[in-house]
C-alpha positions as CSV (number, residue, x, y, z in Angstrom):
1,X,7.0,5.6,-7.4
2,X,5.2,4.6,-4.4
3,X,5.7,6.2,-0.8
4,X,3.9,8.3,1.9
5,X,6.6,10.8,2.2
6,X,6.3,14.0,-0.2
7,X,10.3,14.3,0.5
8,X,11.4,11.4,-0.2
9,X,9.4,11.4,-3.3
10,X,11.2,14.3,-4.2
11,X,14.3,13.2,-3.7
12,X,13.9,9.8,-5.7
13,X,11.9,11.9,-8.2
14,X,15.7,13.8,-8.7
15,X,17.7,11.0,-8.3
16,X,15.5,9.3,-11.5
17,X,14.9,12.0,-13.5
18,X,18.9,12.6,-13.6
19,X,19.4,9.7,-15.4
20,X,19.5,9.2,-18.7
21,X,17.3,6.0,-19.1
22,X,14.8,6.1,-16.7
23,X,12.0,8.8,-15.6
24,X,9.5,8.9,-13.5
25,X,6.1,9.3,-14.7
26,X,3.9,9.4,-11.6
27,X,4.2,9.5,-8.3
28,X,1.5,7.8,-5.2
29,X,1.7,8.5,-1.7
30,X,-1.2,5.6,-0.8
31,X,-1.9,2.1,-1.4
32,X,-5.2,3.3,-3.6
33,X,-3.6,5.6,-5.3
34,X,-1.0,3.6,-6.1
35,X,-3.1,0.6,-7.2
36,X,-5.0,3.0,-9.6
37,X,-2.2,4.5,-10.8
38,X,-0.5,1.2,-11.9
39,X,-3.8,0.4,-13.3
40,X,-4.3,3.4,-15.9
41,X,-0.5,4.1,-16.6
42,X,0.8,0.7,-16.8
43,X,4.9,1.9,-15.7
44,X,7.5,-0.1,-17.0
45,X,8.8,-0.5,-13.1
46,X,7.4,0.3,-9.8
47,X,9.2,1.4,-7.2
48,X,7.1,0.7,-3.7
49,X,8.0,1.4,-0.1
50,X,6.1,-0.7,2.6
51,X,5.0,1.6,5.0
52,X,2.0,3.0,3.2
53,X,-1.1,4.6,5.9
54,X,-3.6,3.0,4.2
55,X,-3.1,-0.7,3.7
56,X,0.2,-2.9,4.2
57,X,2.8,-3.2,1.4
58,X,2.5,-6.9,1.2
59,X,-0.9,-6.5,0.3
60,X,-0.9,-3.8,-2.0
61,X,2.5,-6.2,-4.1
62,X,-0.3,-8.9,-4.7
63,X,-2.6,-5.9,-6.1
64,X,0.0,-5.2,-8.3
65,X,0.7,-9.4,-9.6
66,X,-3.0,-9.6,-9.8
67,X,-2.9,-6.4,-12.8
68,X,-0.3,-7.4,-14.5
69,X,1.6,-10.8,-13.3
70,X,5.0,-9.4,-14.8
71,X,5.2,-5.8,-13.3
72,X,8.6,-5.1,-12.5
73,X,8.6,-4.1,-8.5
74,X,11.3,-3.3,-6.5
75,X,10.5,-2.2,-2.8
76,X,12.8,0.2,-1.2
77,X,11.9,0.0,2.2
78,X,13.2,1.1,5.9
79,X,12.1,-2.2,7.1
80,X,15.3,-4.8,7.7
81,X,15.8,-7.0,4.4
82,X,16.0,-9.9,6.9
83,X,12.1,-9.3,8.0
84,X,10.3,-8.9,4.6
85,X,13.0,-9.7,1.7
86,X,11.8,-13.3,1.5
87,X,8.0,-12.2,1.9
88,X,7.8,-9.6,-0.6
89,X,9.7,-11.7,-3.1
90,X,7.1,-14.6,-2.6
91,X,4.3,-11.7,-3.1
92,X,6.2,-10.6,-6.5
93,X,8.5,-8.3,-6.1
94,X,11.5,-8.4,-8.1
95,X,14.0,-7.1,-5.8
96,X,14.4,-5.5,-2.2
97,X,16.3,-2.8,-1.5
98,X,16.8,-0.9,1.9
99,X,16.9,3.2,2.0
100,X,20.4,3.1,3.7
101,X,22.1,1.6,0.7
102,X,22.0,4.9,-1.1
103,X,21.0,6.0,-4.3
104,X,23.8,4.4,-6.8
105,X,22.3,1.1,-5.3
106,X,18.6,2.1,-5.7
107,X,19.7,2.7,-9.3
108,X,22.0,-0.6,-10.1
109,X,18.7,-2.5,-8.1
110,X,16.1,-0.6,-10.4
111,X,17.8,-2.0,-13.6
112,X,18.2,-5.1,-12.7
113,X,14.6,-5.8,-11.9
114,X,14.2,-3.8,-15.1
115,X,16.3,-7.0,-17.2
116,X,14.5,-9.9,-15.3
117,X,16.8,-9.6,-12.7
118,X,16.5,-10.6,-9.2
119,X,18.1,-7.8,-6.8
120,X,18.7,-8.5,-3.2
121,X,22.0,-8.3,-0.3
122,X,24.2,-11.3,-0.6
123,X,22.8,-11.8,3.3
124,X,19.6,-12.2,2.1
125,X,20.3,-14.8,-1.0
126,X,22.4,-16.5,1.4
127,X,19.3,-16.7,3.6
128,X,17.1,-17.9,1.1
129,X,19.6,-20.6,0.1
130,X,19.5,-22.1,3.3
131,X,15.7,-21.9,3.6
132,X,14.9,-24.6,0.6
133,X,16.6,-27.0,2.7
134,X,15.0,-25.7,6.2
135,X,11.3,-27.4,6.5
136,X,10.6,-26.8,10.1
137,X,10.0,-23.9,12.6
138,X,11.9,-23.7,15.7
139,X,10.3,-21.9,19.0
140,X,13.1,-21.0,20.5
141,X,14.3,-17.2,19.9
142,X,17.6,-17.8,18.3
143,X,16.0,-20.2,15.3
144,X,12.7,-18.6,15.2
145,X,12.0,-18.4,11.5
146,X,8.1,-17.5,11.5
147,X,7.4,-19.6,7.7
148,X,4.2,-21.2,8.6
149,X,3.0,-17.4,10.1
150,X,0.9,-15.9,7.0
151,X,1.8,-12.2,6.2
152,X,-0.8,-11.0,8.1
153,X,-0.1,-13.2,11.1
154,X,3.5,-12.4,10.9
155,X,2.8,-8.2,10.7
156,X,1.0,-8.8,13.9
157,X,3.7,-10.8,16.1
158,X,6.5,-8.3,15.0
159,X,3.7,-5.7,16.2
160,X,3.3,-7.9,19.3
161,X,6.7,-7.9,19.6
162,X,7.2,-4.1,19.8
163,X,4.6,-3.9,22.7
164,X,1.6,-3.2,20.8
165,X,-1.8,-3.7,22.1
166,X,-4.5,-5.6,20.4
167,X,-6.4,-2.2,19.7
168,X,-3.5,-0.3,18.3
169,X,-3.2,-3.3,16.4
170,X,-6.5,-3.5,14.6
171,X,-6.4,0.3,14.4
172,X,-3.2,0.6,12.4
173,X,-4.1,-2.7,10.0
174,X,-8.0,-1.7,10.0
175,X,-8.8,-4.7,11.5
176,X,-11.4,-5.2,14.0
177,X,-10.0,-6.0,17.5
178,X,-12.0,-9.7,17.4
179,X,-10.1,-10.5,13.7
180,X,-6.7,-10.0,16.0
181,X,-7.6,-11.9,18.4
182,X,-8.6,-14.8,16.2
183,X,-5.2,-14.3,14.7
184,X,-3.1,-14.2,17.7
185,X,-4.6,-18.0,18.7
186,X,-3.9,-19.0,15.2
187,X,0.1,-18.0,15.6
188,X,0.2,-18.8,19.0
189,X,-0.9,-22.9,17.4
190,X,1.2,-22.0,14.3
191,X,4.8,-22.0,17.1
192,X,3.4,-24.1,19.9
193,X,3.1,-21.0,22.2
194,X,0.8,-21.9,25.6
195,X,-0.9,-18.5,26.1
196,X,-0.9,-15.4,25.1
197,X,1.9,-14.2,27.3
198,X,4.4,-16.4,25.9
199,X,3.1,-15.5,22.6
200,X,3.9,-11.7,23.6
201,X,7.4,-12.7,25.3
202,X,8.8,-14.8,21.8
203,X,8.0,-12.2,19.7
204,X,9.4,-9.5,21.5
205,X,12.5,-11.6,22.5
206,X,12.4,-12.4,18.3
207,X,12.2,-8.9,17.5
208,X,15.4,-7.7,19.6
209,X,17.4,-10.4,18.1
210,X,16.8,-9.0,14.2
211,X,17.2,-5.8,15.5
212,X,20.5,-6.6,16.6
213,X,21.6,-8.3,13.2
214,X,23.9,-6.5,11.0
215,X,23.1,-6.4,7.8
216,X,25.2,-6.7,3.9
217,X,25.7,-4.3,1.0
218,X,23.1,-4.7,-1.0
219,X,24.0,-6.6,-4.2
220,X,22.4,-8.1,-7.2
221,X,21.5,-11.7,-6.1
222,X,22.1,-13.2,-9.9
223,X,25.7,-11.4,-11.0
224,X,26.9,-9.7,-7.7
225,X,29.2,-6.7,-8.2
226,X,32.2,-8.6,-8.4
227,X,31.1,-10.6,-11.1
């Protein structure tokens, strides 16, 4: 169980352990402590939020593949599903989950990945559905979809897009300032942008309008609960 916060350790830690088939047998508050912990315990499941001080989730889900290429992870994260289902799923995760669904459905999820099962909200398979058949990026805000962006270019334009500076930037993904910079020209190429202000104006513009989606129940993507 991966996650910065002792109390909501804790709190998964009861919700676990109060089952009858599954336990948790150690617990990471750090991307380097989680990547040595998978390392010398080898769990049967992992269960990884993305907001981690150290380094970013995405990152630390192609540590994990590169140990053991069929480690179960499903990332319970804060994050909207809409913003990182598809890119964790693409780094290996088995399932996403988001910490408003509630603990029955951090359970059903946890299980499924467990069997071999994909686990994410109806929204979000719907999404992907509609992706295989979507091969181009649209620049205005409303079709925005960001694929070409890598998932280091797209952490920075949705940090752009809450106002962030460059500095804060390369401070919080331990980057040096000139790296972001050399990233910024690459997205702004990536979705046609002009300049840098335009670059700053779509991804804030993009960033109100998936805050102001409304997101499904979380369901199992393979047999949904009505199955």
């Amino acid at each position: 169980m991966v996650d910065d916060h002792p109390l909501m350790r804790a709190g998964l830690g009861l919700l676990f352990n109060s089952t009858a088939d599954l336990e948790v047998v150690a617990e990471a508050g750090s991307a380097a402590a989680a990547v040595g912990m998978v390392s010398r315990i080898k769990p049967d499941v992992v269960v990884l939020d993305l907001g981690l001080p150290d380094r970013n989730g995405l990152e630390v889900l192609k540590d994990f593949h590169t140990l053991d290429p069929n480690l179960p992870v499903l990332v319970v994260s804060m994050h909207d599903e809409m913003l990182y289902a598809e890119r964790t799923l693409r780094a290996g995760a088995r399932g996403y989950v988001m910490k408003e669904a509630g603990g029955d459905k951090l359970l059903e999820a946890t299980r499924a990945v467990l069997e071999g099962r994909v686990f994410v909200s109806p929204r979000v398979s719907s999404e992907l559905l509609g992706n295989l058949g979507r091969k181009t990026v649209s620049t205005s805000s409303k079709d925005l979809t960001l694929d070409r962006l890598s998932d280091r270019e797209f952490e920075i334009f949705r940090l752009l897009g809450e106002g962030q500076s460059t500095r804060t930037i390369a401070e919080r993904l331990r980057l040096s300032p000139k790296t972001v910079d050399a990233h910024r020209a690459n997205i702004k190429s990536k979705l046609n942008l002009k300049d840098g202000a335009a670059l700053v104006r779509q991804a804030v513009r993009w960033n109100e309008i998936q805050s102001g989606g409304a997101g499904g129940e979380p369901v199992d993507a393979v047999q949904t609960e009505s199955e």
